[in-house]
C-alpha positions in Angstrom: 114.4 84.2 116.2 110.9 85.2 115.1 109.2 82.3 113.1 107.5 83.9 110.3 104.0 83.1 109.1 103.5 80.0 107.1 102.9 80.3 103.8 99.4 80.2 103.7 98.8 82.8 105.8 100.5 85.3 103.1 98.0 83.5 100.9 95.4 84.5 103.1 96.6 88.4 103.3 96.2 88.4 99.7 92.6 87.0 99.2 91.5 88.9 102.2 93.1 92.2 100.9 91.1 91.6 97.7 88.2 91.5 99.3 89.0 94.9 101.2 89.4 96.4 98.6 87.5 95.6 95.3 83.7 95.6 95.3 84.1 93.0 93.0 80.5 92.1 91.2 79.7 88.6 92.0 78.1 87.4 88.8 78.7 83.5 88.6 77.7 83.5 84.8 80.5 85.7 83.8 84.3 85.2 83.2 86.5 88.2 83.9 89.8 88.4 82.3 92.6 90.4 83.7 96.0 92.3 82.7 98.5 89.3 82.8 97.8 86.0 81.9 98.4 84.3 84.9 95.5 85.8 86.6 93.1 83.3 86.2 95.7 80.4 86.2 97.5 81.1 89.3 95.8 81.9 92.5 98.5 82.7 94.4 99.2 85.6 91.8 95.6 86.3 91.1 94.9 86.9 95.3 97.9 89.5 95.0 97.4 91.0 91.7 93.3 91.4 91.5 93.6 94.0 94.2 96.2 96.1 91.5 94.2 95.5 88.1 90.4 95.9 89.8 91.5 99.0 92.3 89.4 101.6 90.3 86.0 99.4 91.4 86.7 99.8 95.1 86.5 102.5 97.8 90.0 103.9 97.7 90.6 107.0 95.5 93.8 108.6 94.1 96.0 109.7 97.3 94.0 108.2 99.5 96.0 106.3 102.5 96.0 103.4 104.6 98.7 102.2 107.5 99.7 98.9 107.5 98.7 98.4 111.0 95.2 100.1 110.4 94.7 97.4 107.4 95.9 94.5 109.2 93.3 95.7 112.3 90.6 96.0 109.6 91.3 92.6 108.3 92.3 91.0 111.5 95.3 89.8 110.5 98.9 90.8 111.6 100.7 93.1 110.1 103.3 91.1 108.1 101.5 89.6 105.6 99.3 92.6 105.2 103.2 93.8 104.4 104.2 91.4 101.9 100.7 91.4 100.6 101.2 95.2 100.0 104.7 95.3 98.6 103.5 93.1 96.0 100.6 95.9 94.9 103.5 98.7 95.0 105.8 96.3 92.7 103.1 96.3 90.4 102.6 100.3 90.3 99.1 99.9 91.9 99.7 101.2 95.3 102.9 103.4 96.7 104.9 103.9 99.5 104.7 107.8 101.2 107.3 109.1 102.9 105.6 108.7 106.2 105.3 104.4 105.8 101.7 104.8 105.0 100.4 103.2 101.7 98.7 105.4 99.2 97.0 105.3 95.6 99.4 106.9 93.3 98.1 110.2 92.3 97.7 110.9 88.5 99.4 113.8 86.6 98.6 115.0 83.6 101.7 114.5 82.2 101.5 110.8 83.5 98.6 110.6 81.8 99.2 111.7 78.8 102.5 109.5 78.7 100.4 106.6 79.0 97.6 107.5 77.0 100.2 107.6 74.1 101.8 103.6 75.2 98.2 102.3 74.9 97.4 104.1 71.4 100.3 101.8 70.1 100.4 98.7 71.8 96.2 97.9 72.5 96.3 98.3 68.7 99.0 95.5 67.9 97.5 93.3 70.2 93.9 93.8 68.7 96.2 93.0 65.0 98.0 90.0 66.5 94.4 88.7 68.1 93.1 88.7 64.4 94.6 85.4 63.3 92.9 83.6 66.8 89.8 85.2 66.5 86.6 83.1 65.9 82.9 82.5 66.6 83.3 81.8 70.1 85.2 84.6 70.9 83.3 87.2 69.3 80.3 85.7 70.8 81.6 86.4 74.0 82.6 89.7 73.2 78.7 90.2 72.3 77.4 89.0 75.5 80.4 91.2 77.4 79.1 94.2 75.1 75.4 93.4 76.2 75.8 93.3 79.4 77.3 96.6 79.9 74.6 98.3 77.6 72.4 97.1 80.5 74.8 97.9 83.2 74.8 101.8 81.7 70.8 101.9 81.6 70.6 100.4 85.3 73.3 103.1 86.4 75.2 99.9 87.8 78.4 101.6 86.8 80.6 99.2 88.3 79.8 96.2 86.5 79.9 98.2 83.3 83.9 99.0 83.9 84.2 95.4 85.2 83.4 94.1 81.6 84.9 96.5 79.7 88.2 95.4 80.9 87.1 91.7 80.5 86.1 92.7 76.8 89.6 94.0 76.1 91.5 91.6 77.7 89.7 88.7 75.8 90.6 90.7 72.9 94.1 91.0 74.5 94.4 87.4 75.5 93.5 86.0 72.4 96.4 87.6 70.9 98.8 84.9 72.3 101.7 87.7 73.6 102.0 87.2 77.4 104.5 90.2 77.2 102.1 92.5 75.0 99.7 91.8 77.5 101.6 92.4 80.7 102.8 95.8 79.2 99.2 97.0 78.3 98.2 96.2 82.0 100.7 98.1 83.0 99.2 101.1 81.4 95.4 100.1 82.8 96.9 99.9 86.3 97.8 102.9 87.0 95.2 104.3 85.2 92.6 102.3 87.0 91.3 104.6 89.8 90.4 107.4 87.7 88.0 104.8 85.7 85.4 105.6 88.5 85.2 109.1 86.9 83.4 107.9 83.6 80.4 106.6 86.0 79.9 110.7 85.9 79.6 110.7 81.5 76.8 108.6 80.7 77.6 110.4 76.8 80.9 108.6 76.8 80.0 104.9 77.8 77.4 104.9 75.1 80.6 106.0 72.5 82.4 103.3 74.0 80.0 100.8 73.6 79.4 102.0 70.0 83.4 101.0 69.4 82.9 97.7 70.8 80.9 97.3 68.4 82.8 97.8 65.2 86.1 95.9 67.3 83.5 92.9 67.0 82.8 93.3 63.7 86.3 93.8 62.8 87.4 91.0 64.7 84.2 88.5 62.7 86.2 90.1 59.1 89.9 90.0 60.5 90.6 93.2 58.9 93.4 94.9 60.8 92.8 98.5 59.8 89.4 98.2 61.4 90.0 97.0 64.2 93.1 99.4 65.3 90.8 102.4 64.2 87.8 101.0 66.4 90.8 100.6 69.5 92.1 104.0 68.6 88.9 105.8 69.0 88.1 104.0 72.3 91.0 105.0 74.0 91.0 108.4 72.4 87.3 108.9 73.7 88.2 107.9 77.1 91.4 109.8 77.4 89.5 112.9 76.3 87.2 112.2 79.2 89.8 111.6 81.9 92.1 114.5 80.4 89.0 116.9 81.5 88.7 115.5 84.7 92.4 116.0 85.5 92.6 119.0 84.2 89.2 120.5 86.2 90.7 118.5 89.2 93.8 120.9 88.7 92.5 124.1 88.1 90.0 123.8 91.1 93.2 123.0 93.3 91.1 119.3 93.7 93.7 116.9 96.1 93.7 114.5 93.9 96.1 115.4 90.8 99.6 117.0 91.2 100.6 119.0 88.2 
């Protein structure tokens, strides 16, 4: 019978994986938040899942693919816990299985999109509500040193770091809210989203809108009014999706590989 690996060494496949594929931005002074709230207990999930939730910041790109062997070679390690590793990332919606056994980044749709784009304008804004009750000084001070640093990330073109803490700054919002579930289900929505988040690095106009509506979140947040704070979400995401919607739909039109109608 073949012995299978120990367990650490599906451990390993994990962090390694990470590694492979996020160019994550090593800034010790900063705390990252992810889409499930295990992320930064759990290390064992958080090895697994940072490849999912941080797959927009890395090299792959919608319908890319990569063999299992190919990976494993790359990493130098064997092929089975590359496999668990990667069944893990398909579970979770960020990668998927092609017919031919290779492992891809799903492909948006414009249909897909605007399915999702339509989950996030009603749940993101009852998790910004719930967060109200938990907000305080500390957190919105936080959210003001997340919000500076990606007003300097946009004027030094380091467009990677800016969509780094722009997730933090939502999830803190997210987090704070104290609904695991909420949570999960709203990272759902930003996974499969994620890889077409490289495609704002190309509309300086929009991450200065964003930024604008971070703004009036905070101040919400420092007055716990609700209806603020929804609005300020509701523009954000509408903003965003407006962007991405052109992309797709110019992606489309121009018969570009990477959209399916």
């Amino acid at each position: 019978m073949r012995r299978l690996p120990p367990p650490e060494a599906w451990l390993a496949a994990g962090s390694r994986l990470a590694g492979k594929l996020i160019v994550s931005v090593k800034v010790p002074e900063r705390q990252h938040y992810g889409f499930c709230p295990t992320d930064r207990r759990t290390p064992a999930r958080a090895g697994l899942f940072g490849p999912a939730q941080c797959a927009s910041y890395g090299p792959l790109h919608p319908g890319q693919s990569v063999t299992i062997r190919g990976l494993g070679a790359s990493l130098g390690i064997s092929a089975t816990p590359v496999r668990e590793a990667l069944q893990r990332l398909i579970a979770e919606g960020a990668l998927e299985l092609a017919a031919n056994r290779t492992v891809q980044v799903p492909v948006m749709t414009r249909a897909r999109f605007a399915e999702i784009t339509a989950i996030r304008l009603r749940l993101e804004p009852l998790a910004g509500e719930a967060a109200l009750s938990h907000a305080n000084a500390e957190l919105c001070t936080k959210l003001e040193v997340l919000n500076e640093h990606m007003f300097a990330s946009i004027a030094e073109g380091r467009f990677s770091d800016y969509l780094a803490d722009n997730q933090s700054f939502h999830f803190l919002i997210y987090e704070s809210a104290k609904q695991p579930f909420l949570q999960q289900m709203i990272g759902l929505c930003w996974l499969r989203t994620g890889p077409w988040l490289n495609r704002l690095a190309d509309e300086g106009r929009f991450h200065v809108i964003a930024n604008e509506e971070h703004g009036q979140m905070i101040s919400a947040l420092r007055r716990r009014d609700p209806d603020a704070i929804a609005a300020a979400l509701v523009k954000d995401i509408g903003d965003a999706a407006e962007v991405l919607a052109t992309h797709l739909i110019y992606a489309e039109d121009t018969g570009g590989p990477k959209c399916r109608p």
